[in-house]
C-alpha positions in Angstrom: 13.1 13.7 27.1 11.4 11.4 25.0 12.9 10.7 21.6 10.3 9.8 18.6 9.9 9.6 15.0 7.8 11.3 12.5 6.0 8.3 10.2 4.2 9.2 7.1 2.3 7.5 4.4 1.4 9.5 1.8 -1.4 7.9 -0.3 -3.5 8.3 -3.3 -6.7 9.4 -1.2 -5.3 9.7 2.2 -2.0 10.6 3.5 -1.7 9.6 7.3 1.4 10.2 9.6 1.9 9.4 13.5 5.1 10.4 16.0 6.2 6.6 16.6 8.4 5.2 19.1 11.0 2.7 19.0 9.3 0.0 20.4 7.5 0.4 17.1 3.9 1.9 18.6 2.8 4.5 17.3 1.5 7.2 20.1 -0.5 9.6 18.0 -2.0 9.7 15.0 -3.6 12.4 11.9 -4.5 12.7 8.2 -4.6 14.4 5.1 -7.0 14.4 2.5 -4.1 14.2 -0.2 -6.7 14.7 -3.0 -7.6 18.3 -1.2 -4.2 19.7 -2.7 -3.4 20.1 -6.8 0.2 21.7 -5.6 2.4 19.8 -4.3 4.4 22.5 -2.7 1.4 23.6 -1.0 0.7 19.9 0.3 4.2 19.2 2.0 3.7 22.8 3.8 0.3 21.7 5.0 1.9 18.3 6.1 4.9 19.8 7.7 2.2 22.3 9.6 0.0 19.3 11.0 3.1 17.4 12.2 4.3 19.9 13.9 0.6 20.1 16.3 1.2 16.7 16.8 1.2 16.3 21.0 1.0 13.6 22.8 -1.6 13.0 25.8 -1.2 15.0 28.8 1.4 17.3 26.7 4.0 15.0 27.4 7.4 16.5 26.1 9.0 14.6 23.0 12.1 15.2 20.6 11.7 14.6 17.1 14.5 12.8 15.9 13.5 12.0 12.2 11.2 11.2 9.6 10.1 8.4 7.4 8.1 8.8 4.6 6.9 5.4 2.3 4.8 6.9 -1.1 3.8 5.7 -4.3 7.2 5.6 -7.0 9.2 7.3 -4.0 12.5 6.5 -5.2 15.1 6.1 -1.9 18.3 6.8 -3.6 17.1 9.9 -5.1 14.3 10.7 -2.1 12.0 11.9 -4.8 8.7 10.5 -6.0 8.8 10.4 -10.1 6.1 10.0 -12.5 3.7 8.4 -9.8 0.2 6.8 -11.4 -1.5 7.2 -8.1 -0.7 10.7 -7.1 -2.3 14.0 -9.2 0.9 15.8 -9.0 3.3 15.2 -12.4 7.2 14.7 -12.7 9.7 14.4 -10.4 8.9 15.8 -6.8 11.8 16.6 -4.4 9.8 14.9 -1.8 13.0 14.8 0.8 14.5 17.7 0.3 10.8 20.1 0.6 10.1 18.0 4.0 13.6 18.5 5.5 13.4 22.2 4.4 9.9 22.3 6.3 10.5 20.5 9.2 14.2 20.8 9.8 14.4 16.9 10.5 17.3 14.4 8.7 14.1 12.5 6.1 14.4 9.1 4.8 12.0 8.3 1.9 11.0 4.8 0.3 8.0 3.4 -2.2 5.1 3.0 -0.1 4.7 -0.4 -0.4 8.4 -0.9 0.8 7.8 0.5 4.0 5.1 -1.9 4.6 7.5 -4.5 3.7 9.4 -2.9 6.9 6.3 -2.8 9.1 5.6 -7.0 8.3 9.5 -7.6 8.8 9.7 -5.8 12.4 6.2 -5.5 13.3 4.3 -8.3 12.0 3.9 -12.0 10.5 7.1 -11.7 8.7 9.6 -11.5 12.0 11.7 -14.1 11.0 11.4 -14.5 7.4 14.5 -13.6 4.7 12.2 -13.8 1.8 8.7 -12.2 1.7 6.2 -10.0 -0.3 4.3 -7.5 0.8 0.9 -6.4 -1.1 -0.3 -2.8 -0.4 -4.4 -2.9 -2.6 -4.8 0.2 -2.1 -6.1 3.1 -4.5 -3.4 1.3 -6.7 -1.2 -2.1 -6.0 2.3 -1.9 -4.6 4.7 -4.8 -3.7 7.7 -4.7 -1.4 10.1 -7.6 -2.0 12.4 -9.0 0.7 15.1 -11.4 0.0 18.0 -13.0 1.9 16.3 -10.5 4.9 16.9 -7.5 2.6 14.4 -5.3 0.6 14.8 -5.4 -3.0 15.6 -1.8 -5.0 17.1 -2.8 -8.6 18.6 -0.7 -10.6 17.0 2.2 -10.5 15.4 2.2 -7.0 12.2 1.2 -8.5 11.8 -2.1 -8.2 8.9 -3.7 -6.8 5.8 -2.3 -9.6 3.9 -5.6 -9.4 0.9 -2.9 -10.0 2.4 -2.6 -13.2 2.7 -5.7 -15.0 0.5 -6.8 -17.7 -1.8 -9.5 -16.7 -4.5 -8.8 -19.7 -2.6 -7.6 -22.8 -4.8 -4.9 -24.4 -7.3 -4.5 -21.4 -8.2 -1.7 -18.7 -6.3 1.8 -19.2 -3.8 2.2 -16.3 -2.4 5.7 -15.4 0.5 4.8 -16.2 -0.6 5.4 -19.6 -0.2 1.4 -20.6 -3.2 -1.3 -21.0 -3.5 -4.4 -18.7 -1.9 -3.1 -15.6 -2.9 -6.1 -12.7 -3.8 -2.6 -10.4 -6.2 -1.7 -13.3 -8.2 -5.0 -11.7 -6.3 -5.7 -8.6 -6.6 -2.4 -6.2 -9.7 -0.4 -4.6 -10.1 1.8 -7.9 -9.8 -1.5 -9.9 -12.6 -3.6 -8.3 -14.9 -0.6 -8.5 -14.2 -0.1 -12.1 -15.3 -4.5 -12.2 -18.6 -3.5 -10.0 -19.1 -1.3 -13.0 -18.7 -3.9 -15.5 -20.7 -6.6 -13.5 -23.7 -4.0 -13.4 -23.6 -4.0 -17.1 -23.8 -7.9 -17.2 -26.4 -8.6 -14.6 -29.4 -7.8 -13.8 -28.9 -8.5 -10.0 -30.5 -6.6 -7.6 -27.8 -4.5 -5.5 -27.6 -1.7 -3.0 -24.2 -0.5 -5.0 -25.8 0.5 -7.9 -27.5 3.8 -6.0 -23.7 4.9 -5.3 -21.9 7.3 -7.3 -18.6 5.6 -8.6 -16.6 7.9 -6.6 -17.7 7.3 -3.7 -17.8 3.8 -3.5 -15.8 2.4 -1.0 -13.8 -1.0 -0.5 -15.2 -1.2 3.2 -18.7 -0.7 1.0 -17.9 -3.3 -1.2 -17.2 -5.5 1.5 -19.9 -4.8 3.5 -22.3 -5.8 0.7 -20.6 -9.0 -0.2 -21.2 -9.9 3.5 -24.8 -8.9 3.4 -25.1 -11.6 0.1 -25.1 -8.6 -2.5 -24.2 -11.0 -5.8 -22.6 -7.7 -7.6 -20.4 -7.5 -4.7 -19.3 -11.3 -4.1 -18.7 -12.1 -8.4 -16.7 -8.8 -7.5 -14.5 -10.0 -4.9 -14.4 -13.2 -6.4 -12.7 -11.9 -9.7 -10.2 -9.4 -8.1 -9.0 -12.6 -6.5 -8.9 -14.6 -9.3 -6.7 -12.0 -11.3 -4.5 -11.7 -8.0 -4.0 -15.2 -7.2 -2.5 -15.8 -11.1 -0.5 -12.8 -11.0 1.1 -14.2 -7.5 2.0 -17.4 -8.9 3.8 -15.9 -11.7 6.0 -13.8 -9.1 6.4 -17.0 -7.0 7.8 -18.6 -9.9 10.5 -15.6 -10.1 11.2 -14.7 -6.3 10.3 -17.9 -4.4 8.7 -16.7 -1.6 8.4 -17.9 2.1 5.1 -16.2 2.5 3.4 -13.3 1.0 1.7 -10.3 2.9 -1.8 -8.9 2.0 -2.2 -4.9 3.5 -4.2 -1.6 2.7 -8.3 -0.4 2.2 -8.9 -3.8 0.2 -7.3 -6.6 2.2 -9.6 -5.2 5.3 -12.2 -7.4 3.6 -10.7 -10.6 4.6 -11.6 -14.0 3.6 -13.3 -12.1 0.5 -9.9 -11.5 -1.0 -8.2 -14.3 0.9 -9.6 -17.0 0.0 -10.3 -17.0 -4.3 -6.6 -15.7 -4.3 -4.9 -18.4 -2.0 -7.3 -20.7 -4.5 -6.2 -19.4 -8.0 -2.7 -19.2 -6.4 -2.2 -22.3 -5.8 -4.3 -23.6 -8.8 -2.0 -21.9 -11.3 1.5 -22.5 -9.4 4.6 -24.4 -10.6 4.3 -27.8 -9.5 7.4 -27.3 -7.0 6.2 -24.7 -5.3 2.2 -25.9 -4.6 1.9 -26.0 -0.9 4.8 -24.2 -0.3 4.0 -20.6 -0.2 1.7 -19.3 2.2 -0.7 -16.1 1.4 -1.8 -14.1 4.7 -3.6 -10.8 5.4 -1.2 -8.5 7.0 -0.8 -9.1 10.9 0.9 -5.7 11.5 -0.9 -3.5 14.5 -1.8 0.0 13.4 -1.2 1.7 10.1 2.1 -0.4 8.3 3.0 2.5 6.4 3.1 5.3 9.2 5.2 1.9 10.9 7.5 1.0 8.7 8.5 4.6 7.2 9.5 5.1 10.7 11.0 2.0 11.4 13.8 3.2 8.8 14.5 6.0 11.1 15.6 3.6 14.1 17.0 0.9 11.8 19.5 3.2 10.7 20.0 4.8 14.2 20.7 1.2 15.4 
């Protein structure tokens, strides 16, 4: 019988989850709309409930083995997700312990962006590498940080909140309750908030402005930008600058080999790509110019559903 893995990513807006092999492919696929639920209790029994009616094509017969879950502030020490920005639900959420409970699975838990770090390091651009970044520009920003072919915890478990450092000292309110917060700028919900802003200051023309804030879209954004929508190209052009600065910072502290650009907001390509790599380099440390490459992330399929899963096998091997 074939034996698979349960990989989830649970998200701000969406919360997606797959059964995955070992080879790392991920057979079959679903989603939540995480939004839909205000208890949390009642979304982990829904999730449980839909993994369970996962089946594969022509009702192939499978095993579960595990499950992997990567999630904003998930803490993998504790397997709990505390005090996350991102997610409506307050406190300190006994993520691992409700989804072994439901499913009756061993559970392994990690930040979000972590478990993209995972996807890039078995799955992607980063085979190979001992010391990468990961970017997840999502509804918020998460970092995974490898080094010496190892991801990087701290302390607490929590290390990795590039999201939260202060890249504009009394500026945007974050949810974390601070001011300044690079996702506050740097994240789907952060370039929206700048369309906002840039509507105020022009007088452009644009297609955006007849779309209700909350239901703006990245891929909208992007789409616009392509089409020559100024709104949307300043837009793009001053999430990157804000991101490029912030990464040369972090380059200065971690020395990176390459860094990784994933989620909703890196789908729109050069348009992030490009004023980043530019501010990046403009603003690096003279020893490093040249010597840390920026790249959108190579991984096939959804990194998170990947990599939660790949920390299934990992430890299996």
């Amino acid at each position: 019988m074939k034996k698979l893995v349960v990989g989830i990513d649970i998200g701000g807006t969406h919360t997606v989850f797959g059964l995955v092999n070992e080879a790392g492919e991920c057979l079959v696929q679903d989603s939540l709309f995480t939004k839909d639920f205000t208890d949390f209790e009642a979304f982990i029994q829904a999730l449980a409930a839909r993994i369970k009616k996962l089946s594969l094509k022509g009702k192939e017969s499978f095993e579960l083995i595990g499950a992997g879950v990567g999630a904003p502030n998930a803490n993998s020490n504790t397997c709990n997700i505390q005090d996350a920005t991102n997610l409506k639900w307050e406190g300190i959420l006994p993520l691992g312990a409700m989804l072994e409970k439901e499913l009756g699975l061993p559970v392994k838990v990690t930040n979000d962006a972590n478990a993209a770090a995972l996807a890039e390091m078995y799955y992607g651009g980063a085979k190979g590498m001992k010391n990468f970044m990961v970017l997840t520009l999502g509804t918020g920003l998460g970092s995974g940080i490898v080094i010496n072919n190892k991801l990087v915890y701290g302390h607490l478990g929590f290390a990795g909140e590039m999201g939260h450092m202060i890249v504009r000292p009394e500026g945007r309110h974050c949810g974390c309750g601070r001011c300044g917060c690079l996702e506050t700028y740097v994240s789907a919900t952060g370039i929206k908030r700048t369309v906002s802003k840039l509507f105020a200051k022009y007088c452009y023309e644009s297609e955006l402005r007849n779309v209700p804030f909350n239901r703006m879209s990245a891929k909208q954004l992007a789409n616009a930008a392509y089409s020559g929508d100024q709104i949307a190209i300043e837009a793009f052009e001053f999430t990157g600058k804000i991101l490029g600065m912030a990464l040369a910072n972090v380059i200065a502290v971690n020395n990176p080999e390459a860094i990784f650009l994933g989620g909703g907001l890196a789908k729109a390509g050069d348009l992030i790509l490009k004023p980043s790599r530019y501010h990046m380099e403009e603003n690096l440390l003279a020893i490093y110019k040249g010597k840390t490459s920026l790249y959108l992330s190579s991984v096939d399929g959804n990194s998170g559903i990947l990599g939660s899963a790949a920390m299934v096998w990992k430890q299996i091997e």
